[in-house]
VEXGUZA-114898 format. One record per residue (C-alpha): residue number from 0; residue in three letters; x, y, z. Coordinates in nm, 4 decimals, decimal comma. Layout:
VEXGUZA-114898
@seq:NUM type:ALA x:X y:Y z:Z .
...
This chain:
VEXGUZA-114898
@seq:0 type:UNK x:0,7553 y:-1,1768 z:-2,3562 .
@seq:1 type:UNK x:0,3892 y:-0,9775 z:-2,3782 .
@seq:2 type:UNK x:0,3961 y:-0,6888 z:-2,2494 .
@seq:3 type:UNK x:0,0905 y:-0,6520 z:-2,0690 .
@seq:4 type:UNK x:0,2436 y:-0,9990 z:-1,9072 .
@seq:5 type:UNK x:0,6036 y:-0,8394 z:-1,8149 .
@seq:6 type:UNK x:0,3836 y:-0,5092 z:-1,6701 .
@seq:7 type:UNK x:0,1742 y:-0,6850 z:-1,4880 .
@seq:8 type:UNK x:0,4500 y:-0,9138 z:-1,3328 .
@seq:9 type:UNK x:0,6817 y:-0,6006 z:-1,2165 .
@seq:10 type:UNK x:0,3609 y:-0,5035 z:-1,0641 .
@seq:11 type:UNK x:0,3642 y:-0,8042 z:-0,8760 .
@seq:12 type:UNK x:0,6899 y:-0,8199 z:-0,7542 .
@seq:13 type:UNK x:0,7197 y:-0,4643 z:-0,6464 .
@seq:14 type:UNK x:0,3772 y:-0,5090 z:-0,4898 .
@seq:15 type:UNK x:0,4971 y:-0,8058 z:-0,2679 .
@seq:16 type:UNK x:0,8173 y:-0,6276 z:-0,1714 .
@seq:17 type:UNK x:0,6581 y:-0,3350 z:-0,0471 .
@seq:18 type:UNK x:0,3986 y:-0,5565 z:0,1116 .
@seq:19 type:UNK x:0,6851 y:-0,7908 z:0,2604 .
@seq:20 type:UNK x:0,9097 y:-0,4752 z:0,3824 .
@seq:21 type:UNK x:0,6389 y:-0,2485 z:0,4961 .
@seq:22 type:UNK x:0,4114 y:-0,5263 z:0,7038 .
@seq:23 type:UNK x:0,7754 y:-0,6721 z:0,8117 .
@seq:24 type:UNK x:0,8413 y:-0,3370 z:1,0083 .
@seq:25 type:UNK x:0,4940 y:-0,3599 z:1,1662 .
@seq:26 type:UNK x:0,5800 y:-0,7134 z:1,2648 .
@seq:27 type:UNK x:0,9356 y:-0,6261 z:1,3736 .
@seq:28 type:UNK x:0,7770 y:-0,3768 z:1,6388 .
@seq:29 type:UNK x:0,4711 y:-0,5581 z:1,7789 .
@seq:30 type:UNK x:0,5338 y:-0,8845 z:1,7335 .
@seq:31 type:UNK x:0,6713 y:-1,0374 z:2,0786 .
@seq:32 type:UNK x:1,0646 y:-1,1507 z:2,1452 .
@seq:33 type:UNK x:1,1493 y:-0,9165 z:1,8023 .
@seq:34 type:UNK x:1,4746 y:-0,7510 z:1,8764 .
@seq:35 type:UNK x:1,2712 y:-0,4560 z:1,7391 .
@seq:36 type:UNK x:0,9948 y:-0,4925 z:1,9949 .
@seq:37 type:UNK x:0,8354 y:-0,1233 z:2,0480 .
@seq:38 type:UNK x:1,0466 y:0,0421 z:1,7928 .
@seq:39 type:UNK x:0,7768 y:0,3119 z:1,7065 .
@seq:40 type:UNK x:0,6242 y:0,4870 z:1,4626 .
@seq:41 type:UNK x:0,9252 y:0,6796 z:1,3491 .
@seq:42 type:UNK x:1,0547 y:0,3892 z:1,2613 .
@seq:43 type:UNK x:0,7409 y:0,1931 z:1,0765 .
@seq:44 type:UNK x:0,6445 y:0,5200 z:0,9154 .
@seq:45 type:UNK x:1,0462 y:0,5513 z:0,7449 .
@seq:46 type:UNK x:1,0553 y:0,1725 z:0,6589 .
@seq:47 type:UNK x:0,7044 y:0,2351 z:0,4763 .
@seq:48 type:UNK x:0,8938 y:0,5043 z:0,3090 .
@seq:49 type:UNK x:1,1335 y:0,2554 z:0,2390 .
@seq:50 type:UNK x:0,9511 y:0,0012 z:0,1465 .
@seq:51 type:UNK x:0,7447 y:0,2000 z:-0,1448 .
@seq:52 type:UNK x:1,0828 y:0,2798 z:-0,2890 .
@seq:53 type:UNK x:1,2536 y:-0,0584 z:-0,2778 .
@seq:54 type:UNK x:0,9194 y:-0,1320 z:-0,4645 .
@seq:55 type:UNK x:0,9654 y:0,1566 z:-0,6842 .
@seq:56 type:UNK x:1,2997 y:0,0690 z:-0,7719 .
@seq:57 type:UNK x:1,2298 y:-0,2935 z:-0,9053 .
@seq:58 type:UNK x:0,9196 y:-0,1546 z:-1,1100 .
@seq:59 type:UNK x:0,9597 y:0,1814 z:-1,2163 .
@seq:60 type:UNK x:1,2010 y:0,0850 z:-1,5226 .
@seq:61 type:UNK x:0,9251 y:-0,1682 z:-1,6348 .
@seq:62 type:UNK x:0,5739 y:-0,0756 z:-1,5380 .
@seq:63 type:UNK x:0,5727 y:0,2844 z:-1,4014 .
@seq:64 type:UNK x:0,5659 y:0,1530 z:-1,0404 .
@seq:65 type:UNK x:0,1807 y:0,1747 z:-0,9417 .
@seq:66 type:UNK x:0,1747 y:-0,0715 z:-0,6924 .
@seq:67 type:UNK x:-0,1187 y:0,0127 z:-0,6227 .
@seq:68 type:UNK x:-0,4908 y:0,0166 z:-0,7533 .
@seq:69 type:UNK x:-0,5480 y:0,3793 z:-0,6442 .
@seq:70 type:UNK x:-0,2925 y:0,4459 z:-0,8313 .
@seq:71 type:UNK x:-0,3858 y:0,2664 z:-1,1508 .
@seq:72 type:UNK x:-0,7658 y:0,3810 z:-1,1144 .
@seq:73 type:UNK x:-0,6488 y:0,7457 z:-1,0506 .
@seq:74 type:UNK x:-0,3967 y:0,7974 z:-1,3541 .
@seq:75 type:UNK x:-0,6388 y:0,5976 z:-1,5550 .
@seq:76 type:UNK x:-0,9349 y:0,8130 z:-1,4795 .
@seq:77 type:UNK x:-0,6883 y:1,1789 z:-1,5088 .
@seq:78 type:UNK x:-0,5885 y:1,0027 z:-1,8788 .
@seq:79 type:UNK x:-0,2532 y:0,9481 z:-1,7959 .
@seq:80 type:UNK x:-0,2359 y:0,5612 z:-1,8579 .
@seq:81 type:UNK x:-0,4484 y:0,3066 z:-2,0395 .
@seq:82 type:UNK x:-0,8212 y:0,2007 z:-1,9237 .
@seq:83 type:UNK x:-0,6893 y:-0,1225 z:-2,0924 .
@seq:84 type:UNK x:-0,4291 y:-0,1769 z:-1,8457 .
@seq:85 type:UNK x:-0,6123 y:-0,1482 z:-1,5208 .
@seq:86 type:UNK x:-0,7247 y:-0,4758 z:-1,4736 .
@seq:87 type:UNK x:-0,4477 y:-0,6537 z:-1,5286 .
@seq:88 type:UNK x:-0,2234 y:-0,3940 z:-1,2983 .
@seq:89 type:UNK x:-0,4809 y:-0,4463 z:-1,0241 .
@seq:90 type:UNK x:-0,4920 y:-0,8022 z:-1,0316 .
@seq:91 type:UNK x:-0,1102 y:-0,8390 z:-1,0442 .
@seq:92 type:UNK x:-0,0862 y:-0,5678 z:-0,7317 .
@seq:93 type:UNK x:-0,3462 y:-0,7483 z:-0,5654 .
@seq:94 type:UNK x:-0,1414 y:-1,1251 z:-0,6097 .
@seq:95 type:UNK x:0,1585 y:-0,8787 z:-0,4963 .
@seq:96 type:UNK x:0,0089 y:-0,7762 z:-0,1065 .
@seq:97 type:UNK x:-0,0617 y:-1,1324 z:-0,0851 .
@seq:98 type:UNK x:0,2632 y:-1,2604 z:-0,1743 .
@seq:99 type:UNK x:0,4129 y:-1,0321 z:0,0534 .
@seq:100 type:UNK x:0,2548 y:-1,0763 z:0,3472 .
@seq:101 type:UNK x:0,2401 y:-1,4423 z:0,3220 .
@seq:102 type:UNK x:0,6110 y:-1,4204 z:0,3117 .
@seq:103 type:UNK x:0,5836 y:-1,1825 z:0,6580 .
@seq:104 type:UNK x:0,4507 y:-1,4414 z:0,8337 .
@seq:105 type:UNK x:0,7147 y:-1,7174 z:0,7451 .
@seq:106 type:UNK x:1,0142 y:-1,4980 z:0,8270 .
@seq:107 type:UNK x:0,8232 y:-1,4361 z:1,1742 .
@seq:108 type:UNK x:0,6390 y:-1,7677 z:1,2667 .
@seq:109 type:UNK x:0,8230 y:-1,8385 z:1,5692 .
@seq:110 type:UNK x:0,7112 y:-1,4499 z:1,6794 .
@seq:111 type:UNK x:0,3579 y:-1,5163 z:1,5379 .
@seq:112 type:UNK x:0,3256 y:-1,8323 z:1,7826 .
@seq:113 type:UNK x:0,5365 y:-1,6004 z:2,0882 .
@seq:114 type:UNK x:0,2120 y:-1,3329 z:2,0614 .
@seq:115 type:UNK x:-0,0601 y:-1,3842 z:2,2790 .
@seq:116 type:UNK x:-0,2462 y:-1,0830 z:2,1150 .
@seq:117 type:UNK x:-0,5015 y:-1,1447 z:1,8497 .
@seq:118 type:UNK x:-0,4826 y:-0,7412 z:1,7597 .
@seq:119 type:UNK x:-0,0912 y:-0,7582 z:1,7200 .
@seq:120 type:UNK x:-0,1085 y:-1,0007 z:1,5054 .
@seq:121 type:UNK x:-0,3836 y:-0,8962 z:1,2216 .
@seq:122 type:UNK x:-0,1745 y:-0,5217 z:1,2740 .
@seq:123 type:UNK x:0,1207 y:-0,6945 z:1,1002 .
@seq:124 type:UNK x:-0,1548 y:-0,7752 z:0,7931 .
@seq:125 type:UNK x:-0,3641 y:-0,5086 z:0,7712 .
@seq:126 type:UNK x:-0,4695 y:-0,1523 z:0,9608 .
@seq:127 type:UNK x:-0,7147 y:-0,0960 z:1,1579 .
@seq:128 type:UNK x:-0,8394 y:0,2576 z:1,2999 .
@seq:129 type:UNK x:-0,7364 y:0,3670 z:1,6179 .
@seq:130 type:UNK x:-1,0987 y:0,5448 z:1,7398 .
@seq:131 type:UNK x:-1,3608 y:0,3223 z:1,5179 .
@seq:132 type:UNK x:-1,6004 y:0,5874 z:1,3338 .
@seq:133 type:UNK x:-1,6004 y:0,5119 z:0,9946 .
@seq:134 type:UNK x:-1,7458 y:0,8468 z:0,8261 .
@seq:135 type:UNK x:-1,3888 y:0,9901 z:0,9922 .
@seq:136 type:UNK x:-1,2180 y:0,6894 z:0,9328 .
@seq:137 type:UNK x:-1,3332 y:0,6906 z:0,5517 .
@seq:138 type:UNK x:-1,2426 y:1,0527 z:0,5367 .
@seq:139 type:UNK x:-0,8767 y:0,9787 z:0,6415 .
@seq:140 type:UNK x:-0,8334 y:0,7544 z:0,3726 .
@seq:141 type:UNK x:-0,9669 y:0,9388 z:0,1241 .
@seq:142 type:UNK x:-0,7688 y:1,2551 z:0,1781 .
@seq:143 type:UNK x:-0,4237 y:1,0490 z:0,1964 .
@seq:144 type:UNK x:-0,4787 y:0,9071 z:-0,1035 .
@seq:145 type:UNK x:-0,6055 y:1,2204 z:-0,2329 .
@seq:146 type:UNK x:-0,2321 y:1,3472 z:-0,1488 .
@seq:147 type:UNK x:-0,0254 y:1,0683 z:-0,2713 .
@seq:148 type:UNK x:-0,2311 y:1,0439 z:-0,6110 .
@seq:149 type:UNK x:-0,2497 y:1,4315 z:-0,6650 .
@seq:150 type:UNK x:0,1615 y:1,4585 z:-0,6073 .
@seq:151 type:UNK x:0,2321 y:1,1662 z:-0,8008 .
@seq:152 type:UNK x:0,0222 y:1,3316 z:-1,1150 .
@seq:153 type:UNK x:0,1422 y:1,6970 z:-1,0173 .
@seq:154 type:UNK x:0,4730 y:1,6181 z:-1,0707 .
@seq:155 type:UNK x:0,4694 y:1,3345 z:-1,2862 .
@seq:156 type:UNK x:0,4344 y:1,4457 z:-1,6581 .
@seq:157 type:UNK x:0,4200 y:1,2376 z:-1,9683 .
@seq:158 type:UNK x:0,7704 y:1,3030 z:-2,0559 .
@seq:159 type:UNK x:0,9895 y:1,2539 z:-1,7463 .
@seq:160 type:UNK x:0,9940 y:0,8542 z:-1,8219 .
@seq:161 type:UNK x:0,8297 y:0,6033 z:-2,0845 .
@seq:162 type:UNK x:0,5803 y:0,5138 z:-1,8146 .
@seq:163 type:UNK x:0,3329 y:0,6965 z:-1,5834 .
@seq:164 type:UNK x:0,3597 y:0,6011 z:-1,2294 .
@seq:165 type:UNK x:0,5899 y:0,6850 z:-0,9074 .
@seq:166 type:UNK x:0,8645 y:0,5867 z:-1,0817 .
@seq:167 type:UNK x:0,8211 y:0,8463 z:-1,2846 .
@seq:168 type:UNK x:0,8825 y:1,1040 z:-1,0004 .
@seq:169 type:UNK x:1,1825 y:0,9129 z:-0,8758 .
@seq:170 type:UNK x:1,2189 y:0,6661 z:-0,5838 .
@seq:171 type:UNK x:1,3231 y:0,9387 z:-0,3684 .
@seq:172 type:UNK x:1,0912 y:1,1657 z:-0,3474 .
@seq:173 type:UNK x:0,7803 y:0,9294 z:-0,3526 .
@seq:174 type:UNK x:0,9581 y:0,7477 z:-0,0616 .
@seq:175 type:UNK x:0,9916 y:1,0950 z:0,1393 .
@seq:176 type:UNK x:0,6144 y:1,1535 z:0,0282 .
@seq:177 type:UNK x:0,5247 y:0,8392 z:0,1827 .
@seq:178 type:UNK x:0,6758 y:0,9242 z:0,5505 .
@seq:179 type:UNK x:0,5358 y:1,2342 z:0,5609 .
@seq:180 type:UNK x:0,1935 y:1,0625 z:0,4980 .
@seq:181 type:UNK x:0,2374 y:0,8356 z:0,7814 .
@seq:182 type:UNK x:0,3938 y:1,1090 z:1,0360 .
@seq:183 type:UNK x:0,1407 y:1,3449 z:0,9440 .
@seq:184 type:UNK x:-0,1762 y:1,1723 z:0,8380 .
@seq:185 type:UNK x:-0,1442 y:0,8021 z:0,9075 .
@seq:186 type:UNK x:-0,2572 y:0,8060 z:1,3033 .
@seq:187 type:UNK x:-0,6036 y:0,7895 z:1,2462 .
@seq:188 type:UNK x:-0,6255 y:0,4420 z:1,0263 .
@seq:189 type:UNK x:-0,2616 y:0,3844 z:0,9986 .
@seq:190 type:UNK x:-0,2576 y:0,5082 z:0,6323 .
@seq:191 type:UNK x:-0,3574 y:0,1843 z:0,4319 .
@seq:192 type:UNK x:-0,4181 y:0,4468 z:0,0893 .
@seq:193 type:UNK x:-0,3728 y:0,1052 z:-0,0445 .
@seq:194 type:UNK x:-0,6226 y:-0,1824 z:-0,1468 .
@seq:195 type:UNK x:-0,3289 y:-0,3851 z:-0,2027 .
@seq:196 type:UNK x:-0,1676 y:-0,3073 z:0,0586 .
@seq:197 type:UNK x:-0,4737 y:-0,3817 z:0,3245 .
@seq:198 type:UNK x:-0,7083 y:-0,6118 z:0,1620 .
@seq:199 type:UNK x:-0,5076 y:-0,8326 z:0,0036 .
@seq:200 type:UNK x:-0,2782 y:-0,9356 z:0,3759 .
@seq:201 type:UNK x:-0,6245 y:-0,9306 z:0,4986 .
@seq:202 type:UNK x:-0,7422 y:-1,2411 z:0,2993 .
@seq:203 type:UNK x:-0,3914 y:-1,3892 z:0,4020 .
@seq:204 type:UNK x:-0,4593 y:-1,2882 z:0,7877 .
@seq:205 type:UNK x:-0,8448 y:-1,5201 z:0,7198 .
@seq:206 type:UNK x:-0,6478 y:-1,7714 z:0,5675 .
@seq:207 type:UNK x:-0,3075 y:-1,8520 z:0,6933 .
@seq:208 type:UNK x:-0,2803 y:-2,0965 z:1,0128 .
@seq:209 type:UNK x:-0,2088 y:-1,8471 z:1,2461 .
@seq:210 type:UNK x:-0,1891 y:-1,9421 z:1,6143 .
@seq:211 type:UNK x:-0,4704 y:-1,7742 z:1,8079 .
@seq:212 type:UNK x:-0,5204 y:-1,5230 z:1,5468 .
@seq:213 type:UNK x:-0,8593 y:-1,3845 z:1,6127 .
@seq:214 type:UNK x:-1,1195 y:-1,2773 z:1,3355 .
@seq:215 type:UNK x:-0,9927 y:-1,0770 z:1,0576 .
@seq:216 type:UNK x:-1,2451 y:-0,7660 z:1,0961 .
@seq:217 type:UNK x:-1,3942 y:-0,7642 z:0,7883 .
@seq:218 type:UNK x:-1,6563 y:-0,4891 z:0,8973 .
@seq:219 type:UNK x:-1,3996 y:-0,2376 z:0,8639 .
@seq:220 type:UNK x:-1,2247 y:-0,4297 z:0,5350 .
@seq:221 type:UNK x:-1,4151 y:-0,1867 z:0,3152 .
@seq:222 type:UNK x:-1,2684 y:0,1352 z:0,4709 .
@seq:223 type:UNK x:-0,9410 y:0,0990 z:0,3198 .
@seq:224 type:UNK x:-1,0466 y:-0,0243 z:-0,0007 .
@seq:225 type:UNK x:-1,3395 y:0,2547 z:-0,0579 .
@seq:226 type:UNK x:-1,1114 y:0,5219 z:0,0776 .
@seq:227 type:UNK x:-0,8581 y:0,5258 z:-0,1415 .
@seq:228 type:UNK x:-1,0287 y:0,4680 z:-0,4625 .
@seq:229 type:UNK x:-1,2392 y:0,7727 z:-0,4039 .
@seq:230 type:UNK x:-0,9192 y:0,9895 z:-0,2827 .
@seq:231 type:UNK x:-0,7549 y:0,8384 z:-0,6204 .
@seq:232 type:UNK x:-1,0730 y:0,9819 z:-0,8600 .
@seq:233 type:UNK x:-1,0893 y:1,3094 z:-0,6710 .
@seq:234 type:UNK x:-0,7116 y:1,3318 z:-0,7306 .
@seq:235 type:UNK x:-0,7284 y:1,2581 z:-1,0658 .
@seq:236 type:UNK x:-1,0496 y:1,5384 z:-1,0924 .
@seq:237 type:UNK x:-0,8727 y:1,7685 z:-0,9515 .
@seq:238 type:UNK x:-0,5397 y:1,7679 z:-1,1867 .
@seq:239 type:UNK x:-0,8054 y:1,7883 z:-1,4831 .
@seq:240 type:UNK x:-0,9727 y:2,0705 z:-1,3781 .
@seq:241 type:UNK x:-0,6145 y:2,2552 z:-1,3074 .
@seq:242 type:UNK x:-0,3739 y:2,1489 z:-1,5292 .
@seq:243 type:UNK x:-0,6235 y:2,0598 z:-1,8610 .
């Protein structure tokens, strides 16, 4: 099999898990007649934890474990992985978070259809902040993705594993990394520091047949998509300047 093909499709699939367990939480908890109606954000924040390493797990061996184009772009730009790769990781993670939250919405149709609100619904796709002012809102998501992309390359050298990614830090500790961006940072957007992981359920939110869904607020769509690819170059600056 090529290899830029078996990359790119462990992208995918760990992509759409962490997409199908980490939106699945968020539809567990707001989603109406869930048996884990109003479980928290404790809870979403550790099954995003979760959900990165389940993801981690299936790809890490394979591709490095990106699954995600902040990622890609920011160990690209630090010269840590291949310009030549970044397309075709993107365009596999992006497949991935629409995959997986395609799937979210199957497993909870009869929930979808039991939800009267429009803004519960596009939560279980994509985030959205919770005061709108987008300079702050832009800032949030640069400076988690700052974090996850800086950690990931500070402790992530060349030889810990044949690729560069989060598996290459372990599905442990990028898991833990994950909570304690959503306890600590993620209450301002809801910690998207993921194009895949926001835009690509969004254009599943616009075009799935969802019952009384409501619009799928693309004037904020760019947020989480600028956000984190700036947080990923600064990252990527940043470990140049210090550790070259």
């Amino acid at each position: 099999m090529n290899e830029v093909f078996l990359k790119s499709l462990f992208e995918f699939i760990g992509t759409a898990v962490l997409v199908l367990f980490g939106d699945g939480v968020v539809a567990s908890n707001v989603l109406k007649k869930s048996k884990g109606e109003n479980g928290g954000w404790v809870v979403v924040t550790i099954a995003w934890g979760l959900a990165v390493m389940l993801g981690v797990f299936i790809a890490g061996p394979y591709s490095g474990a990106h699954l995600n184009p902040a990622v890609t772009l920011g160990l690209a730009a630090a010269g840590t992985f291949p310009w030549s790769l970044a397309v075709p990781y993107i365009v596999a993670q992006m497949l991935g978070g629409f995959v997986g939250a395609v799937l979210v919405y199957a497993f909870y149709k009869d929930h979808y259809d039991a939800t009267d609100d429009p803004a519960l619904k596009l939560a279980t796709f994509c985030t959205a902040p919770a005061i709108r002012n987008y300079g702050r809102n832009l800032f949030s998501e640069v400076l988690g993705t700052f974090v996850l992309v800086f950690v990931i390359l500070a402790l992530a050298t060349e030889g810990n594993t044949p690729e560069m990614g989060m598996g290459a830090i372990g599905a442990f500790p990028v898991s833990m990394l994950i909570v304690a961006l959503g306890m600590s940072l993620g209450g301002t957007t809801g910690y998207a520091i993921n194009p895949a992981r926001d835009l690509s359920p969004r254009v599943a939110h616009a075009l799935l047949p969802i019952k009384g869904k409501g619009p799928s607020d693309w004037a904020y769509s760019w947020v989480p998509v600028a956000g984190p690819v700036v947080g990923g170059m600064l990252a990527a600056g940043l470990y140049c300047l210090i550790f070259r």
